[in-house]
Residue, then its C-alpha position, 0 to 999 in steps of 0.5 A: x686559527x681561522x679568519x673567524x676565530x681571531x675576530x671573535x678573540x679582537x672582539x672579546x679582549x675589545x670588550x675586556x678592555x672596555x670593561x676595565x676602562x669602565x670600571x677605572x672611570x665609575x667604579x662602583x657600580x651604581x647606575x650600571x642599568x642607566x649607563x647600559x641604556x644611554x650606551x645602547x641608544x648610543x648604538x642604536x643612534x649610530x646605526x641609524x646614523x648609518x655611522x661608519x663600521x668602526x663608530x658602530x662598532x665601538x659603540x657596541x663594544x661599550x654597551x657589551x662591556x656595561x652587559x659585563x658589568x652587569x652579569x659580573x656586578x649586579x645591579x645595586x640599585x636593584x638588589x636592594x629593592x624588597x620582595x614586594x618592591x621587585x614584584x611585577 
């Protein structure tokens, strides 16, 4: 397995990880969109910050596991809303 490979597998089981650990503490899924943007203005807080690589990278670790969520729950408060209520 190249150097590359491996990093890519760390990553997706950090994801994996994150996102059982979320689902433990908020299951549900209510507020999935909410959480996701405090999570990514929590990145983005960080790389402003110029936080250390491992502080950025945690961060972006929980805002992917909330875009799991999300692919893999929906978004309740949004899929209830009518078909006049979702129109832009």
């Amino acid at each position: 397995m190249t150097k590359t490979k491996f990093a890519e597998v760390v990553t997706l089981q950090a994801i994996s990880a994150e996102t059982m650990r979320a689902r433990l503490k908020f299951p549900g899924g209510k507020h999935l969109l909410a959480a996701a943007t405090e999570e990514l203005g929590e990145l983005a807080k960080a790389l402003l910050q110029k936080k250390p690589k491992d502080e950025i990278e945690k961060e972006a670790i929980q805002v992917a596991a909330m875009m799991v969520r999300i692919i893999e729950e929906g978004c309740p408060e949004y899929d209830s809303l009518t078909a006049e209520e979702s129109k832009p």
